[in-house]
RODO-2510 file (C-alpha; in nm, 4 decimals, decimal comma):
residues 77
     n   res          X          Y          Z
     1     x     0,0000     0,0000     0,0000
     2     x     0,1027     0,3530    -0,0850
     3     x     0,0967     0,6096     0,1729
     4     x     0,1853     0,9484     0,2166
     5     x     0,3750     1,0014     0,5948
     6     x     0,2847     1,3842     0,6625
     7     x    -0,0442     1,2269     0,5473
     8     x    -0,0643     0,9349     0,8354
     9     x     0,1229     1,2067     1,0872
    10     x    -0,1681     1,4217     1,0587
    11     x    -0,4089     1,1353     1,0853
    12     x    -0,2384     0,9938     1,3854
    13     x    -0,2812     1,3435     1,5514
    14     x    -0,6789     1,3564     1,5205
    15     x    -0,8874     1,2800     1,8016
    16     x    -0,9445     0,9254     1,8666
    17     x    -1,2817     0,7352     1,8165
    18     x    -1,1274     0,4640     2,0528
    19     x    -0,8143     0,4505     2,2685
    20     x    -0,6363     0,2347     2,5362
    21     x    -0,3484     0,1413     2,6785
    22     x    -0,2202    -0,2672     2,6129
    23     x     0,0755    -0,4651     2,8009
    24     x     0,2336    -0,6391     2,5598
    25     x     0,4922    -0,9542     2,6041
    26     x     0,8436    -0,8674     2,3928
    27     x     0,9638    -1,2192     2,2344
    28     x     1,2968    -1,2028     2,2988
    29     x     1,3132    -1,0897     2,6452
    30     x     1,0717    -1,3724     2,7601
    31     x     0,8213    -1,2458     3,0191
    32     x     0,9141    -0,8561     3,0000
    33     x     0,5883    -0,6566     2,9511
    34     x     0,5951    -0,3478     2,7593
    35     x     0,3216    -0,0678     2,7869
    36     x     0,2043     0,0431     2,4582
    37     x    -0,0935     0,3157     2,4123
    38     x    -0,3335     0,2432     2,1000
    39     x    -0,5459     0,4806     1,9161
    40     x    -0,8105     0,4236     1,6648
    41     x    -0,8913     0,6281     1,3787
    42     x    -1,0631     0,5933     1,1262
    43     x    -0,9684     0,2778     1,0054
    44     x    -0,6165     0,2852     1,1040
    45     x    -0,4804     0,1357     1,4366
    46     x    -0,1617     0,3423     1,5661
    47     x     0,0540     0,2441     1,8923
    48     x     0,2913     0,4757     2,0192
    49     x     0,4827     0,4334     2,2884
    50     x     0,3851     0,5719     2,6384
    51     x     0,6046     0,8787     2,6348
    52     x     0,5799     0,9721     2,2742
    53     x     0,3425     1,1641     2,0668
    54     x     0,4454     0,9924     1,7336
    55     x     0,3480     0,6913     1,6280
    56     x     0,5839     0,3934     1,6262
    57     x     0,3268     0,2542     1,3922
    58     x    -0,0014     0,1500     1,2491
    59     x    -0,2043    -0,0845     1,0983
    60     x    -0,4974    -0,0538     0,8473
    61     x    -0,7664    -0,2107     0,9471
    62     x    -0,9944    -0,3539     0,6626
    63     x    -1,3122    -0,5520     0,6845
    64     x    -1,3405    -0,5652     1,0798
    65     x    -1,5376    -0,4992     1,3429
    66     x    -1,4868    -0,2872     1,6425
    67     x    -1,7360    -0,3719     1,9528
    68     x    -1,7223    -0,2214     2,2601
    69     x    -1,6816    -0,4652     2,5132
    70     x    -1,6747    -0,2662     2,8462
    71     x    -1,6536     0,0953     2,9567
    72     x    -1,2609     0,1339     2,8420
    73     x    -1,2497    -0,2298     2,6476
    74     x    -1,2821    -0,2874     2,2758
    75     x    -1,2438    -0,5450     2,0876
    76     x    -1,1671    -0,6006     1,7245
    77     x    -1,2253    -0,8543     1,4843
***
């Protein structure tokens, strides 16, 4: 896919319809947990780390479904 980064930067700076924060396990280092913050716009999925305001990434998200699971919990599939 072709993208344009000032493009996704600016996206990635827009309020987000959902957000949370996720522990995730790092493969290499075994059982060390690393907090990541997600943010959902649009149809793109961004994570950042916790003390960054750039993304570290993102993933389009095509043909799935977000449902709200709890209060702060969403789930997509």
């Amino acid at each position: 896919m072709r993208y344009n980064e000032r493009e996704l930067l600016s996206l990635a700076r827009q309020p987000a319809e959902k957000a949370a924060e996720i522990r995730m396990s790092v493969p290499k280092k075994g059982s060390v947990l690393k907090k990541r913050l997600v943010k959902l716009v649009v149809n793109f999925l961004f994570y950042f780390r916790t003390d960054e305001a750039e993304p570290i990434g993102a993933l389009l998200l095509e043909h799935c479904k977000i449902t709200k699971e709890e209060e702060n919990v969403f789930s997509i599939s």
